[in-house]
Each structure stands twice: as C-alpha cells, then as structure tokens.
N, CA, C and O atoms as a printed pandas DataFrame, in Angstrom:
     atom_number atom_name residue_name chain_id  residue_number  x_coord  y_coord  z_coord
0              1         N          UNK        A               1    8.751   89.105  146.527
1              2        CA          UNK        A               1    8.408   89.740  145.263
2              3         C          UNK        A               1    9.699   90.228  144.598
3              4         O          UNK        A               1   10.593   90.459  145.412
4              5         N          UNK        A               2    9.916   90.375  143.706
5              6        CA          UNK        A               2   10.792   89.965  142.416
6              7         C          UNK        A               2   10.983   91.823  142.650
7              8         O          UNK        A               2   10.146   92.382  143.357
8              9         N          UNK        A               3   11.914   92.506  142.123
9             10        CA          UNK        A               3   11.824   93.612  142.031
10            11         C          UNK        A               3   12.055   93.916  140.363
11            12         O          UNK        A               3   12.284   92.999  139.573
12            13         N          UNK        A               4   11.948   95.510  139.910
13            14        CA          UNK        A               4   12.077   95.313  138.528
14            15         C          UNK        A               4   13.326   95.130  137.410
15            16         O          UNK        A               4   13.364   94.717  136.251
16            17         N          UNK        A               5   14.408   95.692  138.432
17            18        CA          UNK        A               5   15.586   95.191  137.569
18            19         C          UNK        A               5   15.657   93.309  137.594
19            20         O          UNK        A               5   15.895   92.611  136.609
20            21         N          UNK        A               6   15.450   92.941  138.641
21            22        CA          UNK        A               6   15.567   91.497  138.474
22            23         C          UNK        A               6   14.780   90.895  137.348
23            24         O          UNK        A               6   15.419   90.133  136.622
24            25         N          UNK        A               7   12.948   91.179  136.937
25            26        CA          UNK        A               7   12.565   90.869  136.032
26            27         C          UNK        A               7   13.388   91.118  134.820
27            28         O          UNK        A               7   13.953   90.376  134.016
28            29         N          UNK        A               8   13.259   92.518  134.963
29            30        CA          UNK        A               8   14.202   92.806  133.284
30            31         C          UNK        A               8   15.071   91.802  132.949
31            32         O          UNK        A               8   14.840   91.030  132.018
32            33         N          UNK        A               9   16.384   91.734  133.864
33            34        CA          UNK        A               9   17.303   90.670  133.834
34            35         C          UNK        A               9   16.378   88.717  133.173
35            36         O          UNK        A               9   16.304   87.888  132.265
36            37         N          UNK        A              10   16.005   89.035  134.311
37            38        CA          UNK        A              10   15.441   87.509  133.580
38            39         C          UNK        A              10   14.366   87.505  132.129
39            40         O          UNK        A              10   14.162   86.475  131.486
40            41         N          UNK        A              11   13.802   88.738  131.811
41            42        CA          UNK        A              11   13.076   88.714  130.687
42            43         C          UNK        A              11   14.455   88.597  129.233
43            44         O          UNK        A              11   14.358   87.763  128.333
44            45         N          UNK        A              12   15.397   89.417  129.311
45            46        CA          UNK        A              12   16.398   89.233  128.680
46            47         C          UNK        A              12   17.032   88.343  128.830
47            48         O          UNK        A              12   17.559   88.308  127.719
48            49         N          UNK        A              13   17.499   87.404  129.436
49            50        CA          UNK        A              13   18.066   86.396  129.655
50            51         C          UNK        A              13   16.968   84.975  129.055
51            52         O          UNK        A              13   17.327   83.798  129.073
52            53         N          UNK        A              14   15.773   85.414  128.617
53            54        CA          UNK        A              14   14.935   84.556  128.184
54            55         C          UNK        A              14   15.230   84.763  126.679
55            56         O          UNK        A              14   15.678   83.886  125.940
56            57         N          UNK        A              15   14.939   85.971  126.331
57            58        CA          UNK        A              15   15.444   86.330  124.976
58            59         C          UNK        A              15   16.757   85.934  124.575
59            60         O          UNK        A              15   16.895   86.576  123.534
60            61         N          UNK        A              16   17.739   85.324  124.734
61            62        CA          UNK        A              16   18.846   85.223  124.287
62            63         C          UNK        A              16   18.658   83.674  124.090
63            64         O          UNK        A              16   18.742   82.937  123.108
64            65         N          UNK        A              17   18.324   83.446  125.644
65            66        CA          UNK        A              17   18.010   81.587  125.014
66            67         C          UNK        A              17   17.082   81.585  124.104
67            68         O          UNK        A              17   17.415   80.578  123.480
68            69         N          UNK        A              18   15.810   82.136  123.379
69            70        CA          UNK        A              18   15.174   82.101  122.802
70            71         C          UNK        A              18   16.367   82.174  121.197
71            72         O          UNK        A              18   16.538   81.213  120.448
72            73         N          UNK        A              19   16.921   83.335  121.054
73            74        CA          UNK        A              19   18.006   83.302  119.958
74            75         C          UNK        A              19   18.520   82.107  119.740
75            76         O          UNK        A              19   18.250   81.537  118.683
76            77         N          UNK        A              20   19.453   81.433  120.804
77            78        CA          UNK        A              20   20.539   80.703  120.987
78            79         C          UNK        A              20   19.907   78.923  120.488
79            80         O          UNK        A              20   20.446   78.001  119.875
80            81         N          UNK        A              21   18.429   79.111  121.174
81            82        CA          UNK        A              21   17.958   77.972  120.269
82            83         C          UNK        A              21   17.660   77.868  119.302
83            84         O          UNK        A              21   16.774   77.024  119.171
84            85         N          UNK        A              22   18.022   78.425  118.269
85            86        CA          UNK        A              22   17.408   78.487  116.798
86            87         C          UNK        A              22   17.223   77.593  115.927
87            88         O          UNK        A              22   17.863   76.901  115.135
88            89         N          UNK        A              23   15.843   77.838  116.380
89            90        CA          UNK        A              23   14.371   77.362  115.735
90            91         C          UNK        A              23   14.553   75.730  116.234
91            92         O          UNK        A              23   14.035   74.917  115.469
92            93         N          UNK        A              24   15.427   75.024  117.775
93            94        CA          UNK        A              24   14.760   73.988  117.590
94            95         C          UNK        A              24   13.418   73.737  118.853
95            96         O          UNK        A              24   13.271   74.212  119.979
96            97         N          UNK        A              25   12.780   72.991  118.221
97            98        CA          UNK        A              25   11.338   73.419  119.060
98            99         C          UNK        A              25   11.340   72.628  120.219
99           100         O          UNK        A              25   10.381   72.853  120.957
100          101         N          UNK        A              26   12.184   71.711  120.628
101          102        CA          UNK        A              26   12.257   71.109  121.951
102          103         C          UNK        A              26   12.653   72.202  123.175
103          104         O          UNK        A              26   12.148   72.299  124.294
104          105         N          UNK        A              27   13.751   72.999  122.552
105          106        CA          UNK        A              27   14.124   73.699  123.473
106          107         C          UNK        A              27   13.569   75.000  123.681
107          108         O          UNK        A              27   13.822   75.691  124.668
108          109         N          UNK        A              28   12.786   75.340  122.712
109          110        CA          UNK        A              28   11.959   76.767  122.709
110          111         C          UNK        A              28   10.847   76.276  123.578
111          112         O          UNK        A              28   10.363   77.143  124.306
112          113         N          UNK        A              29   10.286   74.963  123.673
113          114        CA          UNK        A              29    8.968   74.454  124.804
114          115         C          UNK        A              29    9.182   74.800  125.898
115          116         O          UNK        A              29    8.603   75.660  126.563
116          117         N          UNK        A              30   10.353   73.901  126.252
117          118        CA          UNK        A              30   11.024   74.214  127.069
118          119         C          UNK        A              30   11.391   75.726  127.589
119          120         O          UNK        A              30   11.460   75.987  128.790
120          121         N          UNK        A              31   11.562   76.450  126.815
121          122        CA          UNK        A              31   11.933   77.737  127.845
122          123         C          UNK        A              31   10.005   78.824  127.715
123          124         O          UNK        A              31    9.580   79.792  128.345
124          125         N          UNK        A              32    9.542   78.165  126.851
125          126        CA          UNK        A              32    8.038   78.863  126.851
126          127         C          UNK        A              32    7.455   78.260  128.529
127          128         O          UNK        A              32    6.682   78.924  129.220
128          129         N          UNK        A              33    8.059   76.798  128.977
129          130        CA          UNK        A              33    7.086   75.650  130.043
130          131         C          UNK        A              33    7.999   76.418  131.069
131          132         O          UNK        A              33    7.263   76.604  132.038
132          133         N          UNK        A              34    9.021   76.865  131.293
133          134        CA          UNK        A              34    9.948   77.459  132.231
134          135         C          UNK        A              34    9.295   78.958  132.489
135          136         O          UNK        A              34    9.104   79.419  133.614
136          137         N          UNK        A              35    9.046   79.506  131.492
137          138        CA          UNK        A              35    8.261   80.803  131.692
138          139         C          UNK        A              35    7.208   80.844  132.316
139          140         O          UNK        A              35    6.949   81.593  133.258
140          141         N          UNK        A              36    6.247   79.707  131.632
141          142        CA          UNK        A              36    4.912   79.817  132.274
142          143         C          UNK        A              36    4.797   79.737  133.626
143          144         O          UNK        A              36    4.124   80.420  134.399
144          145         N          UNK        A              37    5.756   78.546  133.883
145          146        CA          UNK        A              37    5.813   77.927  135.685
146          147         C          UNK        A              37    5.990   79.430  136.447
147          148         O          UNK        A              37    5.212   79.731  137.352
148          149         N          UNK        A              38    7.307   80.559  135.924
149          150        CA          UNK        A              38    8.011   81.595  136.929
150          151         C          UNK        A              38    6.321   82.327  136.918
151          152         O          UNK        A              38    5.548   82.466  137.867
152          153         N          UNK        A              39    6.189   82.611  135.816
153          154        CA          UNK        A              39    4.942   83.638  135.811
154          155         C          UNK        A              39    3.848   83.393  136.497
155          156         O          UNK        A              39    3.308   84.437  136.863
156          157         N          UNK        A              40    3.228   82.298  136.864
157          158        CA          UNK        A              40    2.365   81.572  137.424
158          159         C          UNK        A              40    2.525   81.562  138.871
159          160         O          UNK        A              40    1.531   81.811  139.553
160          161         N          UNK        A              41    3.958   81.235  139.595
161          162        CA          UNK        A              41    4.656   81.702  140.547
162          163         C          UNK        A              41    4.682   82.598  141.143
163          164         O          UNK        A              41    4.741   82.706  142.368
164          165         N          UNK        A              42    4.625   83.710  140.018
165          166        CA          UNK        A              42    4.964   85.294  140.694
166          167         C          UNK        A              42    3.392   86.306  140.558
167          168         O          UNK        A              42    3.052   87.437  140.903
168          169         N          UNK        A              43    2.985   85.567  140.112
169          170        CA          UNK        A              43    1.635   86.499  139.660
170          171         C          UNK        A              43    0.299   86.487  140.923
171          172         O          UNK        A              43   -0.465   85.532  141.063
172          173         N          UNK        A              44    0.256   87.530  141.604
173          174        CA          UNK        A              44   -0.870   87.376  142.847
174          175         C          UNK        A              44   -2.099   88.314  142.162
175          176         O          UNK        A              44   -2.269   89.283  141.422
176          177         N          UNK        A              45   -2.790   87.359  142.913
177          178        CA          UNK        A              45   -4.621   87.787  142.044
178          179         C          UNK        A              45   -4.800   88.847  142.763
179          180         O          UNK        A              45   -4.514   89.059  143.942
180          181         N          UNK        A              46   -5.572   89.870  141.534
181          182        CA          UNK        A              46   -5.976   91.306  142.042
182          183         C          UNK        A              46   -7.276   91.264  143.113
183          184         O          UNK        A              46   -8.206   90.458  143.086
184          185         N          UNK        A              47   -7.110   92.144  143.868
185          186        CA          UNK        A              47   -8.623   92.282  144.690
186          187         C          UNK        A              47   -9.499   93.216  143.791
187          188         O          UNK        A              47   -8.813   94.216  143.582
188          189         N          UNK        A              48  -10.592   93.324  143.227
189          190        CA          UNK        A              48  -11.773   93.710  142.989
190          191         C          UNK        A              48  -12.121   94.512  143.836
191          192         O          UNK        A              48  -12.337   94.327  145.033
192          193         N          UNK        A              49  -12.225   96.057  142.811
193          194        CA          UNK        A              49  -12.399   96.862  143.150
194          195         C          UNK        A              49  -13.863   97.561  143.582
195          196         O          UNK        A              49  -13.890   98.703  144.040
C-alpha cells in the first residue's frame, strides 16, 4: 500500500504532464489510461458494514 506522501507525489506529477501536454489529446488519453490502470491497482473493495 502506497503511503500518502507517495500518492501526493504521483497525483502532482500527473498534473504537470497534464500541463506539459497541451491540449494534445493522444497524450492526455494516455495519461487519463495510465491513471485509471494505477487506481484500479491500488483500490481494495470495502467490507460492508
């Protein structure tokens, strides 16, 4: 499990490539399809309470 400075780090580090591609949409997919995969990765299903 990821701790929270590490997220931060990588949430900002998303934001900059998000800047740095400006506005072309191949590479903004691309870092939206890179996101989805980490998040999908890191995300464990809640138990019901």
């Amino acid at each position: 499990m990821k701790n929270q400075n590490d997220q931060t780090s990588e949430g900002l580090n998303q934001i900059f490539e998000i800047i740095n591609a400006k506005g072309d949409e191949g590479e903004l997919n691309e870092i939206v399809n890179h996101s989805d995969k980490e998040t999908s990765q890191t995300e464990q299903p809640q138990k019901n309470k």
